[in-house]
N, C-alpha and C positions, 0 to 999 in steps of 0.2 A: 594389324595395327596395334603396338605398343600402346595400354592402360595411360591415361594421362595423370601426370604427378599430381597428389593431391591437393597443392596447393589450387595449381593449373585447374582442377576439377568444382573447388571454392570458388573461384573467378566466374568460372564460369554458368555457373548457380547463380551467383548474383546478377552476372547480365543477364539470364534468362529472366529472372523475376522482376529486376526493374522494368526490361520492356514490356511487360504482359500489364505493369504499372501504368507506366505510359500509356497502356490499350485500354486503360479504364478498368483492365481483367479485375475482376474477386469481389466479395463483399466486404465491407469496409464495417469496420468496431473500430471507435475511437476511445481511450480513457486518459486518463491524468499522466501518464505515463509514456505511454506508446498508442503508434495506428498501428490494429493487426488486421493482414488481409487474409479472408478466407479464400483458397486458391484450389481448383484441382490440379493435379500433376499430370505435365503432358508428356509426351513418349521419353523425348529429348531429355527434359529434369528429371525423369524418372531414372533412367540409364545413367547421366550423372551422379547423383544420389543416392542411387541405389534401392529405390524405394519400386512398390506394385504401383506403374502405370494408375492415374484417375482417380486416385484418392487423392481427398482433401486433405488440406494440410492450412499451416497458419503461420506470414509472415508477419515477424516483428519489428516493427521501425521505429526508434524512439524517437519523442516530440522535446524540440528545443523547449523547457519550463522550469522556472523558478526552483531552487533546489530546497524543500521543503522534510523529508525525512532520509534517513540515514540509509543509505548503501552501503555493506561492509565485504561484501566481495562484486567486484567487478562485473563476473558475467555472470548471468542467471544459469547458462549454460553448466558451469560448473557445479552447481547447486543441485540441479538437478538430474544430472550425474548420478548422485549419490540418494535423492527423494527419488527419482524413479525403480530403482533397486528394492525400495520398502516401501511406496504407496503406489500401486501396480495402477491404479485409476488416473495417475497424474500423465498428462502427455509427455512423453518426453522429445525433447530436444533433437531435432536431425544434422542442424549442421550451424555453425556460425560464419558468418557473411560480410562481409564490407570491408573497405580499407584499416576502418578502425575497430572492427569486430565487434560493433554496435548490432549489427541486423542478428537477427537468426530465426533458422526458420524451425517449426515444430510438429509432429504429429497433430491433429486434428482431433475432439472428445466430441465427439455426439451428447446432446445433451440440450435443454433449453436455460437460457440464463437465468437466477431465480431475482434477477432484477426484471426481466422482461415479464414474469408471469406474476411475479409480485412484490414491486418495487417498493411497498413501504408497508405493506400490512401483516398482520399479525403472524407467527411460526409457529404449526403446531410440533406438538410434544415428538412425533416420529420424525420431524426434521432436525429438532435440538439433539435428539439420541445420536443423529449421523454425525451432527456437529460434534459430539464428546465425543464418538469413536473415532474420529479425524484428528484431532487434538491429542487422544491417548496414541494413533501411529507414527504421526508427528516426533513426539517425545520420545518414543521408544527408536527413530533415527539415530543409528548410534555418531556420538560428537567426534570422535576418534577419526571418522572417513570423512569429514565436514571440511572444507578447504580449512587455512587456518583464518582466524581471526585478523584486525590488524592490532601492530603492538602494542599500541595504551589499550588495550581491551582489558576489561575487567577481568579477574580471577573468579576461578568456578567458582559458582557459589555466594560469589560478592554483591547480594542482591541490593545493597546501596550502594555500589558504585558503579553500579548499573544503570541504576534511574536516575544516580548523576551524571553519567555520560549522556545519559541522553538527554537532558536538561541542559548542558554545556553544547550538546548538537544543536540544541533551538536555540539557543544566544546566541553563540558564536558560528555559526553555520545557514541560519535561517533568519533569526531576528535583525542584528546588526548589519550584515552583508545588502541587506533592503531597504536600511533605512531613507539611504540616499532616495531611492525613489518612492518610498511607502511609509517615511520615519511622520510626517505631517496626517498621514492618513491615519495614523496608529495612533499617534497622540488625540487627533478629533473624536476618534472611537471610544477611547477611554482605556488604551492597553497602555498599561504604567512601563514606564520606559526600564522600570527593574525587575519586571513582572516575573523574567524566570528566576534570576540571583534569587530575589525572594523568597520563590516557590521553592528554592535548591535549600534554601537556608533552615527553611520549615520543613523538611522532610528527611528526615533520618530517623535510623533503628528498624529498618528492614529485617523481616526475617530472612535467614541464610536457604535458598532452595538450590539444589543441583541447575546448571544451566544447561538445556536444550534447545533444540531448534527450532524456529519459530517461524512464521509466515507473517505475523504482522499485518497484514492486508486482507482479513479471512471477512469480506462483504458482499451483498446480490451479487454486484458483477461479477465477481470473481468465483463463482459459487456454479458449477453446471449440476442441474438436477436428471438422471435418469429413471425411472421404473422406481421412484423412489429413494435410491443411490445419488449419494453427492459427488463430485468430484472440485476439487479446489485448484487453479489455476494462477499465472501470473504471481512467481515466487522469485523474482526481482527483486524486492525489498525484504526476501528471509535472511533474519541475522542468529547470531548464535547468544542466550541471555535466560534469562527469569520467565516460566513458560506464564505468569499472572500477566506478564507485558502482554502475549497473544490473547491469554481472556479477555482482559480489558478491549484493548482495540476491537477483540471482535462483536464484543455485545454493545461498544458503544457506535462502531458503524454499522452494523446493521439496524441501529436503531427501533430495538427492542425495549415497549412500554417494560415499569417497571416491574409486573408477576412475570414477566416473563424472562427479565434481567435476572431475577431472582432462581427464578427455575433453571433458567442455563446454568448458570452457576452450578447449583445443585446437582443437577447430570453431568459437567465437566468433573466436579469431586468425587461424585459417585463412581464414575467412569477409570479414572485414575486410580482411586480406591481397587478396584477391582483389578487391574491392569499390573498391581505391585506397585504401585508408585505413588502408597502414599504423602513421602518427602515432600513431593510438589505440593501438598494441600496444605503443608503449615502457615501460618499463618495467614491461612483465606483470607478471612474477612475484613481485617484491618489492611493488610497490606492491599487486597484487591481494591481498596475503593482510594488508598494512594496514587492507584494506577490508573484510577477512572480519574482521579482529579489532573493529573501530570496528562491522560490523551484530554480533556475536557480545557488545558491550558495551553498547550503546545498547538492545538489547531485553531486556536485565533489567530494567529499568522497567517496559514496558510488558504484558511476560510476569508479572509478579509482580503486579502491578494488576488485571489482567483476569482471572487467577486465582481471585483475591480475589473482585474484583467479581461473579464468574460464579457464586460459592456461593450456591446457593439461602439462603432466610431459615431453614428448618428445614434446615439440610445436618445431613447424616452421615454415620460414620464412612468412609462409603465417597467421599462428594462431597470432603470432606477429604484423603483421600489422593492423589483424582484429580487437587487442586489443589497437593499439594504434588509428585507426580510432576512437573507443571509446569514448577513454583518450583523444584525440583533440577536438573531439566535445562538451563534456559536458566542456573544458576550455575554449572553444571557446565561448559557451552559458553565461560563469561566467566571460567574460573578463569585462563587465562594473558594473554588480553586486557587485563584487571583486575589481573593481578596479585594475585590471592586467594592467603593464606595458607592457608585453608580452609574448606571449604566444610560450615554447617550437617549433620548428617545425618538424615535422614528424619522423625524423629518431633521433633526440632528446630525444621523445617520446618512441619508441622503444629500445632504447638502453638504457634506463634509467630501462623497462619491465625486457631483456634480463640479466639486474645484477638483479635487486630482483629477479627474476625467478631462478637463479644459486646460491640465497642464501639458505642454509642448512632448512627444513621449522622446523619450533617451536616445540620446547616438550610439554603439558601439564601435569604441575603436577596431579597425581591423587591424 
């Protein structure tokens, strides 16, 4: 019997997996992004695919949501393509799936999630060191094999027109696009309807660093811990840019009190330092804390949205408060960023939740 054309062999990967879906088959991870299912490979997808029979592997299905940071290449697949080639830990990619070549499916990383073992407490020093050697293999991805860019993409190097694209992504991409249905809820919060133009307007004079590859998303979830060894996962939102944009993001989602913001930092430069790369560290400390104020302003959008969105259909008074803890914390985080006169207070907060909540939710045209 004639090899089935590869296409032909794609198809049929996919209907293997959705029906094992259907059977309830695998364990189920949900995030912001995507449901991944953890599956074992059975004789049939194995022959398909090509893979050893009974290993785990990990389906990706993204989740209809709000479009809140930047995508700049299409499939994650192709990304890692070229991160698997230089960070040997990283799962890679086995096959892409579906009509629209949204699914795909991935090698499987043994590991425990450092959300699951320690979802908010403190990192010691031998976890920050993995974190800076991560970061220095990262940057050392050479750009050259990186899908390209898209065309308004900044110029190597162009470390402010960098952090103005992405400031022009939160307006125009994330801010306004929601207003219609969240434009009342942002104004009751106290997010100024100019918030980012503002923030775009006061921040220039970056210093010029080499751009590199970045993951952008480096927090517990996404973090597999083994024998002491990290692995970093879910690189979907890796763009090509100013590597202070991946410090930032990651010391401010992992939410790291501040000696220890302080310390990351220090072993990421260190780290670099050591690596030949000193370039990247110019301008640390001015520019890094531009980049904490730009993530510390861009996620009150997405922080107040998902809030929202997260209120079950009967909430009560308790899912209401849960959700305006929230909403005060991430305005809390953007009162100097922003430039907030002030900040809602608590039952404020809530009661602002409680009308959009009672509002009728949206049609989409089909």
């Amino acid at each position: 019997m004639p090899p089935l054309p590869h296409g032909a062999r794609l198809s049929l990967a996919h209907r293997l997996l959705e029906s094992r879906l259907l059977r309830g088959k695998g364990e189920v991870l949900k995030g912001h992004h995507n449901t991944n299912y953890v599956l074992r490979v059975g004789l049939l997808l194995a022959l398909v695919i090509g893979v050893v029979p009974f290993t785990r592997f990990k389906y990706r299905v993204p989740l209809k949501s709000v479009e809140v940071v930047p995508r700049i290449w299409p499939r994650e697949a192709d990304v890692l393509e070229v991160v698997c080639r230089y960070l040997r830990e990283v799962p890679r990619c086995l096959a892409v799936l579906g009509e629209l070549g949204d699914r795909s499916l991935h090698r499987y990383r043994r590991g425990r999630a450092l959300s699951e073992w320690n979802p908010d407490g403190a990192i010691d020093e031998k976890l920050m060191r993995e974190f800076a050697a991560f970061f220095v293999r990262t940057a050392k991805v050479p750009v050259e094999e990186l899908p390209p860019p898209p065309e308004d993409w900044p110029a190597d190097g162009d470390s402010d027109g960098f952090l103005h694209w992405l400031v022009d992504f939160t307006e125009q991409r994330v801010h306004q696009p929601n207003r219609d249905r969240f434009g009342d809820l942002f104004d009751a919060v106290g997010i100024p309807q100019d918030a980012m133009t503002a923030f775009k307007e006061r921040h220039h004079g970056l210093t010029s660093r080499p751009f590199k590859l970045l993951h952008t998303d480096v927090h517990r979830a996404n973090v597999l811990v083994r024998r002491g060894r990290i692995s970093v996962i879910d690189w979907e939102l890796a763009i090509y840019g100013d590597p202070l944009h991946d410090l930032a993001t990651h010391v401010v989602r992992m939410g790291y009190r501040r000696p220890e913001l302080d310390r990351m930092v220090e072993l990421w430069a260190a780290a670099m330092a050591r690596a030949g790369c000193d370039e990247l560290t110019d301008g640390l400390p001015e520019d890094l804390n531009t980049y904490l104020d730009f993530e510390y302003a861009q996620s009150v959008f997405p922080d107040v949205m998902r809030a929202a969105l997260d209120l079950p259909a009967e909430a009560d008074e308790e899912s209401f408060r849960a959700a305006g803890e929230r909403v005060a914390r991430a305005m809390t985080r953007a009162v100097e960023p922003l430039q907030l006169r002030a900040v809602p207070d608590m039952e404020q907060i809530v009661e602002a939740l409680r009308k959009w909540h009672s509002l009728p939710v949206p049609t989409v045209a089909s």
